[in-house]
N, C-alpha and C positions, 0 to 999 in steps of 0.2 A: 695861320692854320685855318683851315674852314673850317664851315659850322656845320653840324650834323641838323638843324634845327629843321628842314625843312625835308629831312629823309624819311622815309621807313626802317625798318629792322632789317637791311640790308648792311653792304660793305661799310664799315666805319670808315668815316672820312676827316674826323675832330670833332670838337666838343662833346657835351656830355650824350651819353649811349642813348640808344631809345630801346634798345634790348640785351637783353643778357649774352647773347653771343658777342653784338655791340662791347657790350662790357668785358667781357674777355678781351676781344682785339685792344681796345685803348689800356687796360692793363699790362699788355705785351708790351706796346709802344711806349709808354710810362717806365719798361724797366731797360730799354733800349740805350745805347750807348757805353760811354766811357764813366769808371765811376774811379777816379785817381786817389778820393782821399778812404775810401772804404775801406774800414775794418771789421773783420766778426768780432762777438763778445769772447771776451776771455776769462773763467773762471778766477775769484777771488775768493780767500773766504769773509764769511761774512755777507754776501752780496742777496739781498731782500729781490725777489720775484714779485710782482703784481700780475696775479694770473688768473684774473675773473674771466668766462669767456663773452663772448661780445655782447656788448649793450649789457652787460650784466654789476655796474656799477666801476668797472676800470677807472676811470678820469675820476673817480670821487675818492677812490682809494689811493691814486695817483698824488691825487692832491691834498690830501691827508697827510701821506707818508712824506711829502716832501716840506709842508708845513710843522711837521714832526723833528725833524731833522734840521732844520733853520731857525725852530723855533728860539733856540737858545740866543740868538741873534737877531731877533724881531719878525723871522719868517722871510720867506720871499717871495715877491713877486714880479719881480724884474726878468720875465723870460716870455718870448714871444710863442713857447709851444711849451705845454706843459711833459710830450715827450721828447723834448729835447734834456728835460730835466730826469727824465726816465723812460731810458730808450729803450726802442725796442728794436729787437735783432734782424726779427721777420719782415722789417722794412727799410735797416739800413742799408740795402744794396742799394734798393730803388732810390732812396735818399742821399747816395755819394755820404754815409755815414761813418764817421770812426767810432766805432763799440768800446775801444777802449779808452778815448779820453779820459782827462780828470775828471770831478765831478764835484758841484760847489760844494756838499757836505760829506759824511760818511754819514750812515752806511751806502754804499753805493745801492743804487735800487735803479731795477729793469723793468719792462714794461713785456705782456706776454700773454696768449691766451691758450698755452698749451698745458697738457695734462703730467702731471707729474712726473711720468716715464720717462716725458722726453724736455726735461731738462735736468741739469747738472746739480748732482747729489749733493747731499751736505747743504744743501743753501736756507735760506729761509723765506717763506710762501704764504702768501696772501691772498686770501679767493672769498669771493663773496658769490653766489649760486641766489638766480634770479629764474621766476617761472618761464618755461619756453616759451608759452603764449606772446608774453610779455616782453621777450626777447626778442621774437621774431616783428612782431609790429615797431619796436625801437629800431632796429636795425634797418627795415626797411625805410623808415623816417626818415632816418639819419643819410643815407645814398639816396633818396629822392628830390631832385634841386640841385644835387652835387654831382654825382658820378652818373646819375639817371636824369636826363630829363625830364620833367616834373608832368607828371600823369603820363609817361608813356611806357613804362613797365607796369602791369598790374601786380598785385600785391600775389596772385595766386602764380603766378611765372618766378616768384623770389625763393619758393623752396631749396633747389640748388644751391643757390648761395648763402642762406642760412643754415644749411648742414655742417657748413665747409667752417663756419665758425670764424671765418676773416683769415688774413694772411698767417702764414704760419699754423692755425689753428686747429683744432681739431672737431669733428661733430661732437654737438651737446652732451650724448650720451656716454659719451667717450672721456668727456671733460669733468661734467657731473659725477660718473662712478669714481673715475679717480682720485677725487678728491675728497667725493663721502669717505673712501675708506682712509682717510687721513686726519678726519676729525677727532681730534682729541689728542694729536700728534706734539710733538714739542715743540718743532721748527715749523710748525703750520697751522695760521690761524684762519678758520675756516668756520664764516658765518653766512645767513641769508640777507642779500641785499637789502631788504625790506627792514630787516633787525637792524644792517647799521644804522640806516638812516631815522630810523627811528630811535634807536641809542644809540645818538653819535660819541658821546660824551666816555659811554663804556668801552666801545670802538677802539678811541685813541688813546685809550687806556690799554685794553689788550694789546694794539698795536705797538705804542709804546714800549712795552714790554719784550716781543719778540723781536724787535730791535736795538734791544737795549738803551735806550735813548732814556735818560734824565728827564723826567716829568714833574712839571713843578704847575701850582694854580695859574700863571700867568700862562706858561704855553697852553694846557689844555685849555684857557678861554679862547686865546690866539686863534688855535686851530680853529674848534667850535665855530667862528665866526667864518672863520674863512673855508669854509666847507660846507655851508649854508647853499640851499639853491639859488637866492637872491643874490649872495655875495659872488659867488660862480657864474652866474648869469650876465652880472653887471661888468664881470670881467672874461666874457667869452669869447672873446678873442683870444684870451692864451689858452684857451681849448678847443678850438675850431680846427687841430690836423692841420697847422698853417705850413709844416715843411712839404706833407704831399700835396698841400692846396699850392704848392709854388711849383712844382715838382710837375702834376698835371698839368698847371697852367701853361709851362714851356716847353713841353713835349706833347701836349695832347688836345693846347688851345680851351680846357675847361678854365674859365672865368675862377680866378682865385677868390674873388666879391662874393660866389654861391654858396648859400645856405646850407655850411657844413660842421656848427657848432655841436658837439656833444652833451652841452648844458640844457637841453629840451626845458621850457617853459612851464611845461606838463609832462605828468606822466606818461608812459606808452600802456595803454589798456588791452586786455586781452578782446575785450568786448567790440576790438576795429576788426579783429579777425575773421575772413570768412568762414561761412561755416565749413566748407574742403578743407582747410585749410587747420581747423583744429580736429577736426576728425583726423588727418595724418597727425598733426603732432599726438592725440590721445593713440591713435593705433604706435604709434615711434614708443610712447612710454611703456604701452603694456607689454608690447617684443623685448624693447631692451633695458628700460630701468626697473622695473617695479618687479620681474623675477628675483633681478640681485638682490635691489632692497625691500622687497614686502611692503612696498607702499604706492596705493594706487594712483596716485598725481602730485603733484607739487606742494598743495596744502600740507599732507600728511607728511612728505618727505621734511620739509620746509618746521614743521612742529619739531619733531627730532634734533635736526640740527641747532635752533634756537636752543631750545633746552640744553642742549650739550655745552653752549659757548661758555 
């Protein structure tokens, strides 16, 4: 496959994009071919959604719930993708993914960044709601070195595809309101990202609970540990997106080797944002969240819900 490395924001010819229309076409090409073992999901009951929207704590919840669930057994970490252990729908075409495989424990659990509407009733939902600011600077982290060639998309060209919420997803707005109005729900645990990681400990507690999962001192230390940034970091490779880093790699010549871990080092700060760039997200909150909910930015929305848990 050739290398885009030496292009402009012209025709995509392989490897990683230098522009967002760039990134469009290699997305195309990525979903190209034959996919013989693909299945979609098929409702169960019982079956746990992980449905933060992007950069919004997913892989920490991911990996929570699945050391939740193994923990009666030592936990596990024997899996080369942590969504291979909590799949997700919106990209098993691309993946040549069966949806409905086994799955090492019960409850079964999916991986997902859409809004309640549009997934299947009855189930039970896990969303952890992180400030847009801070979303949008993670996410664009996260595709630069990987999907983007590294400084050749600016951070102000990334609006587009932060609306869009990642595959499957939905915009912020969209994802946020639906779920604030679920707080306090039975089948849905619905905290601020910043709350879990800060009470992990209460976290896998609640969660436990909407899973029904037997919680005993030794699992809840289990987890704890292994839900740590250091312990997550140290094993970031089973969080790096290593099926579509294989996936790209052979259809689209992106280097599987690039800088596409989840586990960030550091946090993502709002304070990388340029200043356009939070002036649209502050004008996005005051049009469409802060009529429904009476709260003029994130802090204040973000107080609320903490309280609630």
């Amino acid at each position: 496959m050739a290398s885009n490395a030496g292009s402009d924001a012209g025709a995509y010819t392989g490897g990683r994009a230098r522009s967002m229309e760039q990134y469009g076409a290699m997305m195309g090409q990525a979903m190209g071919g034959e996919r013989p073992n693909h299945r979609p999901y098929e409702p169960q009951p019982g079956d746990v959604f992980i449905t933060c929207w992007a950069k919004s704590g997913t892989t920490l919840m991911q990996q929570m719930f699945h050391q939740l669930r193994t923990g009666a057994d030592g936990g596990d970490m024997d899996f080369d993708d942590i969504s291979r252990m909590t799949p997700w729908d919106d990209t098993a075409y691309m993946l040549d993914f069966d949806m409905t495989a086994a799955q090492v424990a019960a409850p079964r659990g999916f991986k997902s960044h859409r809004e309640y509407e549009r997934l299947p009733a009855g189930m039970r939902y896990v969303v952890t709601l992180r400030d847009p600011k801070e979303t949008y600077v993670s996410f664009y982290r996260f595709l630069t070195g990987w999907h983007f060639e590294d400084g050749a998309v600016p951070m102000e060209d990334f609006m587009p595809m932060w609306l869009s919420g990642g595959p499957g997803g939905c915009d912020y707005a969209t994802h946020l309101l639906s779920w604030y109005a679920r707080r306090g729900a039975a089948d849905s645990l619905v905290m601020t990202y910043k709350w879990a990681v800060k009470h992990r400990a209460e976290a896998i507690r609640r969660l436990a609970a909407l899973c029904e999962i037997a919680l005993t001192p030794e699992i809840e230390a289990l987890v704890l540990e292994r839900t740590t940034r250091e312990f997550m970091s140290a094993h970031e490779h089973r969080f790096d997106d290593a099926m579509v880093c294989r996936v790209l790699e052979e259809r689209c010549g992106v280097a599987a080797a690039s800088d596409s871990t989840k586990v960030q080092k550091t946090g993502s700060s709002a304070s990388a944002l340029p200043q356009t760039i939070a002036d649209q997200i502050d004008a996005y909150w005051a049009e469409r969240i802060a009529p429904v909910t009476g709260h003029a930015n994130f802090a204040a929305l973000a107080a609320e819900v903490d309280a609630s848990v």
